[in-house]
C-alpha positions as CSV (number, residue, x, y, z in Angstrom):
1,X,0.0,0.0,0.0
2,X,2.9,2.3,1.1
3,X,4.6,1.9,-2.1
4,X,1.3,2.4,-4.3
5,X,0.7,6.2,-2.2
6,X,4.4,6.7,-3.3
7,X,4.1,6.0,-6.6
8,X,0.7,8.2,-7.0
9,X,2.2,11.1,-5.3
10,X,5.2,11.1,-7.9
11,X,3.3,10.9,-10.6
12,X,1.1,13.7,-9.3
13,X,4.4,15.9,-8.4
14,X,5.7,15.1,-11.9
15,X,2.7,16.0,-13.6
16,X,2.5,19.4,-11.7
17,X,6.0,20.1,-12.3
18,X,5.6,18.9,-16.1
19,X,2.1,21.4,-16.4
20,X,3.6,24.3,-14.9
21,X,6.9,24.3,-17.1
22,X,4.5,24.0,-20.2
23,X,1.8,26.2,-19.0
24,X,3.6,28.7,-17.2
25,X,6.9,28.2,-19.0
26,X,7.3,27.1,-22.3
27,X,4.1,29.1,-23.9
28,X,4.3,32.5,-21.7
29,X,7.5,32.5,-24.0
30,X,6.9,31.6,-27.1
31,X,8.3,27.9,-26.9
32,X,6.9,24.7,-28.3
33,X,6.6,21.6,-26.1
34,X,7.9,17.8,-26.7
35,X,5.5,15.0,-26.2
36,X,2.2,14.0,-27.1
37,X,1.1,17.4,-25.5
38,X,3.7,19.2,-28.6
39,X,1.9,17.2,-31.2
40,X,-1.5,18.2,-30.2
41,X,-0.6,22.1,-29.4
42,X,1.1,22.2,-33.4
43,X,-2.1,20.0,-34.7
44,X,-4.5,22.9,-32.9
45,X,-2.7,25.5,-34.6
46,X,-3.5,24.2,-37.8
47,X,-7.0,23.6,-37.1
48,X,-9.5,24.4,-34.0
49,X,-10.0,21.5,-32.5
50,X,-10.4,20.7,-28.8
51,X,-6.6,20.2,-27.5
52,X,-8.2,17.2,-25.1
53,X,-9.9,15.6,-28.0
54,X,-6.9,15.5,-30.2
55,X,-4.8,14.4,-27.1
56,X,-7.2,11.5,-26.6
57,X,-7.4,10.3,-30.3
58,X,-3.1,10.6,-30.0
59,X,-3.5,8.3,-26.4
60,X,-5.6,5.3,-28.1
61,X,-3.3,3.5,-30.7
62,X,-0.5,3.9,-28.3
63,X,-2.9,2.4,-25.0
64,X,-3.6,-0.5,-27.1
65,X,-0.2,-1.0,-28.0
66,X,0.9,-0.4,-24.4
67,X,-1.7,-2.9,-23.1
68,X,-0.2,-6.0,-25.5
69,X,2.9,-5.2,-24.4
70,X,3.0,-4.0,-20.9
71,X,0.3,-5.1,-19.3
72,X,-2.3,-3.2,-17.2
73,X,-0.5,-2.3,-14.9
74,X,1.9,0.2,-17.0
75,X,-0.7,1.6,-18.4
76,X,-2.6,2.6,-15.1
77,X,-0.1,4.7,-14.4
78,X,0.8,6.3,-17.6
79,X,-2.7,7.3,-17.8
80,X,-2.9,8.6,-14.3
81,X,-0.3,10.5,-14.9
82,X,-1.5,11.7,-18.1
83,X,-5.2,12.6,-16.0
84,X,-3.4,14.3,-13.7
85,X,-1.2,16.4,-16.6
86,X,-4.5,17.1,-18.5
87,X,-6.4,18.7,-14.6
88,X,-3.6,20.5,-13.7
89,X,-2.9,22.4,-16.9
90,X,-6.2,24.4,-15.4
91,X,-5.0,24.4,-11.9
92,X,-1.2,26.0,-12.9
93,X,-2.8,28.6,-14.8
94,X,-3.5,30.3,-11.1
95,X,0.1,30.9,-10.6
96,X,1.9,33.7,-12.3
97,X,3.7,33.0,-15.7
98,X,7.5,33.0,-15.7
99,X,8.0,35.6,-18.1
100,X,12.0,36.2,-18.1
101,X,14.2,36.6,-21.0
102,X,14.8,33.9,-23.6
103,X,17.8,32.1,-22.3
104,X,16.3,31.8,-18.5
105,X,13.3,30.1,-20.1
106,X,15.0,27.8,-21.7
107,X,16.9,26.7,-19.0
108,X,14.2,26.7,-16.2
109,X,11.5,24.6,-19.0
110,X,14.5,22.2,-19.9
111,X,15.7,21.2,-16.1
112,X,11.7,21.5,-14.7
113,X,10.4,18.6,-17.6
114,X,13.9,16.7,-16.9
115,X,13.0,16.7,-13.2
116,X,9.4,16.2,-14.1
117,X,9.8,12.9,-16.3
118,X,13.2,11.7,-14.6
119,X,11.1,11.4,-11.1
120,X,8.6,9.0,-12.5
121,X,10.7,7.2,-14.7
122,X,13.1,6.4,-12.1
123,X,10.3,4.5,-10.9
124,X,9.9,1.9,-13.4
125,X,7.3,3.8,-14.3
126,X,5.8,5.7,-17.4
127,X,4.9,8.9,-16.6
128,X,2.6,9.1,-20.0
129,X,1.6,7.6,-23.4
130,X,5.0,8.4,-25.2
131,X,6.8,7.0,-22.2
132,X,5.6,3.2,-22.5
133,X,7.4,3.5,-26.1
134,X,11.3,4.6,-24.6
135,X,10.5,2.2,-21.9
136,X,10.2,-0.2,-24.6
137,X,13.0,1.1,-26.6
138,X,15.4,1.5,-23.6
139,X,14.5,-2.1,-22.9
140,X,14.5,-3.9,-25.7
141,X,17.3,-1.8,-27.1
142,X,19.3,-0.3,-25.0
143,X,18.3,3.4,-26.0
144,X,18.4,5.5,-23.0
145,X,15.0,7.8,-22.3
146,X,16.3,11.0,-22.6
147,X,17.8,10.1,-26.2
148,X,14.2,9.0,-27.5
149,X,12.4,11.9,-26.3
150,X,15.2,14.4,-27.7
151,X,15.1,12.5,-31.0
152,X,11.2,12.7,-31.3
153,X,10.6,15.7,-29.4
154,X,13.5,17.3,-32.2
155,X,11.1,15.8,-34.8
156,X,7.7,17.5,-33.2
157,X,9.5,20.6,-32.8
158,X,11.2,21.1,-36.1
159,X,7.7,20.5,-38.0
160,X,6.0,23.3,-36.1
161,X,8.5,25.6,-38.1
162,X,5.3,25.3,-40.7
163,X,3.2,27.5,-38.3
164,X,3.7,31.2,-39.4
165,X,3.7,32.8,-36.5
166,X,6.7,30.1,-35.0
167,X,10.4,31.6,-36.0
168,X,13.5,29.8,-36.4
169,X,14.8,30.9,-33.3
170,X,11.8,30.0,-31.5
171,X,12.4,26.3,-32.6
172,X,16.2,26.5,-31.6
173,X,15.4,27.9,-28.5
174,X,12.8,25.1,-28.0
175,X,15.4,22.5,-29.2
176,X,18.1,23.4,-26.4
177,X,15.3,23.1,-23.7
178,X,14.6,19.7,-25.0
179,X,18.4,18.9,-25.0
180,X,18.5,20.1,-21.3
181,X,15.7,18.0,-20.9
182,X,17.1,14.9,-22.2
183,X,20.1,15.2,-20.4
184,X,18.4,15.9,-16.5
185,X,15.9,12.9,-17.5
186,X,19.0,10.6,-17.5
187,X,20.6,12.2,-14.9
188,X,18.0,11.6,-12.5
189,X,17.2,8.0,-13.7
190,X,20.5,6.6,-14.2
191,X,22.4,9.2,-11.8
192,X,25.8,11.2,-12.4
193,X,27.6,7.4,-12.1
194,X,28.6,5.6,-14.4
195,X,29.9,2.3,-15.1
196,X,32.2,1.0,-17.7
197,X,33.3,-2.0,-18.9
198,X,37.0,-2.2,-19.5
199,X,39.2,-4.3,-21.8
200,X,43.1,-4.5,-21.4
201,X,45.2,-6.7,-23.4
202,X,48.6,-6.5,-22.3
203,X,51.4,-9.0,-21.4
204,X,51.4,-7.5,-17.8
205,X,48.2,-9.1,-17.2
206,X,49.0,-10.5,-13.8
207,X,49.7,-7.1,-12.6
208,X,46.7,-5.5,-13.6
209,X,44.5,-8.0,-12.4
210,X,46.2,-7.9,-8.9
211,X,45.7,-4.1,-9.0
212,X,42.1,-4.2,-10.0
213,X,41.3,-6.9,-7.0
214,X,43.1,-4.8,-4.6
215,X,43.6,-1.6,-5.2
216,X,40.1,-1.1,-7.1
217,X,37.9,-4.0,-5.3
218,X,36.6,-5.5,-8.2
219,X,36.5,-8.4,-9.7
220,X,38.1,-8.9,-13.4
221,X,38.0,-12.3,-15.8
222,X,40.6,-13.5,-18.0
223,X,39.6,-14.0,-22.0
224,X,42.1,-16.1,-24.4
225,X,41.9,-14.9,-27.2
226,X,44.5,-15.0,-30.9
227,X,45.7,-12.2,-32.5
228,X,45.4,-11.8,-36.2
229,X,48.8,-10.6,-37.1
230,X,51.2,-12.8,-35.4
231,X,48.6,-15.7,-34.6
232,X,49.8,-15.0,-30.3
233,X,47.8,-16.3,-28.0
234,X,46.9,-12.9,-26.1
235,X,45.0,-12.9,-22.9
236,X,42.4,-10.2,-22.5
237,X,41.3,-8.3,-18.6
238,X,37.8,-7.9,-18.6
239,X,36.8,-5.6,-15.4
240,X,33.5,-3.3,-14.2
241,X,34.5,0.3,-13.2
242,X,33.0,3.1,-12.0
243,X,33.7,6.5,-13.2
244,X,35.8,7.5,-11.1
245,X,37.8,4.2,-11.1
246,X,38.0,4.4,-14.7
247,X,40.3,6.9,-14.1
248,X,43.1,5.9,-12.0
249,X,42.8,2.0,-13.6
250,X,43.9,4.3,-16.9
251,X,46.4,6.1,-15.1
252,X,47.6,3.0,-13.8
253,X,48.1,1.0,-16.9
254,X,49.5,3.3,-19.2
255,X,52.4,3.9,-16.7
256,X,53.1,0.2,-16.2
257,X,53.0,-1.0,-19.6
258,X,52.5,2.3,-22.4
259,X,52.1,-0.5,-25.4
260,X,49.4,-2.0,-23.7
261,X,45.7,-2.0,-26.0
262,X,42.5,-1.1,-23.7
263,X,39.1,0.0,-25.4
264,X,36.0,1.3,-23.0
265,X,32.5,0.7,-23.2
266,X,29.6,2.8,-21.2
267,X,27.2,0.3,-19.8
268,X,24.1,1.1,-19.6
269,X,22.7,-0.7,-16.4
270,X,24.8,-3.1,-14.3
271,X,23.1,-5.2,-11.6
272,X,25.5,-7.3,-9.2
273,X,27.6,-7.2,-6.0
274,X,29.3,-3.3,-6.0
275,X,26.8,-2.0,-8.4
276,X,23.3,-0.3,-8.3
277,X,21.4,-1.4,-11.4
């Protein structure tokens, strides 16, 4: 019970966060929106229909969708927190509009919808429609969230350049604010770590591998493989870092052996002993 509260009052905090930045944000200043709420504000410009309608029409391909692939329970909340989005649109108009210069808005829309869909998302939960589909992509795929919604809120964005009264400048504008809000979405999902898988192949193997158990606490395995030129048997150190430790394991190996070969890789989740997934 204690965790369902929880989860209703974020998705109510994120929707007011996410209503006022639009609302009392984004339009007060001449910026276009990401999401399915963008699509319907650049379709009612074109022609007057009822925002809710058209947002409701945009909601139903993607709830049956959502339902064969989710479940029920996914989209429950999506669509609570798409109710509560829709309400208090009306309720945020009764606070004053943030009416500052260009650059401020920007800044304070882009960090306010990051905060506003990185709290519910951090969840395990979507916190609307378009959410189920980077759940799904993030995975199935491995795409982070914040990457989806900056490629497709890009997309909604650039195609209300149509609209006469929208200038190129508003759409820039409106694009940096989407990158901002990309990049606090992941933020407050994944966190500022961030892990890395490390390969070293070098003939000072033992010596690494001691360091990384030791000096590092983490574990490390031990690939044979063949190289390709000389047809060597090499062995390969295959190790789990975090950012910070992915820094002095670099420093480390190029100073004891500089011909050594290491490539990086970002992970994008790690569950196990030492790491929060």
């Amino acid at each position: 019970m204690k965790k369902i509260i929880k989860i209703i009052a974020t998705l109510f905090l994120g929707a007011l966060i996410g209503a006022y930045a639009l609302n009392n944000v984004l339009l007060p200043n001449n910026l276009i929106s990401g999401g399915l709420g963008g699509i319907a504000t650049v379709i009612t410009m074109w022609y007057p229909l009822n925002i809710q309608f058209v947002l409701a029409i945009l909601c139903l391909p993607i709830a049956i969708w959502a339902y064969i692939t989710f479940g029920i329970k996914q989209i429950v909340y999506a669509f609570t927190c798409f109710a509560f989005f829709t309400v208090l649109l009306g309720v945020v108009k009764l606070l004053p509009a943030l009416e500052v210069d260009v650059v401020l808005a920007v800044l304070a829309s882009g960090i306010l919808f990051g905060i506003s869909g990185g709290i519910v998302l951090r969840l395990g939960v979507a916190n609307g429609p378009e959410a189920l589909v980077g759940l799904y992509l993030k995975n199935k795929h491995g795409i982070s969230i914040g990457v989806f919604f900056t490629i497709l809120n890009t997309i909604i964005v650039s195609s209300s350049l149509l609209i006469p009264d929208i200038t190129l400048n508003n759409i820039l504008y409106s694009m940096v604010a989407i990158y901002i809000s990309g990049k606090v979405t992941d933020i407050i999902v994944a966190g500022f770590r961030r892990d890395y898988e490390v390969t070293i192949i070098s003939d000072k193997h033992e010596a690494i591998t001691a360091f990384i158990h030791g000096d590092l606490q983490r574990g490390a395995t031990i690939i044979k493989g063949l190289g390709t030129y000389n047809h060597q048997e090499k062995l390969l150190v295959k190790t789990l870092v975090s950012n910070s430790e992915l820094v002095i394991l670099k420093e480390y190996v190029r100073n004891l052996d500089p011909s050594c070969f290491m490539y990086i890789n970002e992970s994008i989740g790690v569950v196990g002993n030492g790491f929060v997934g």
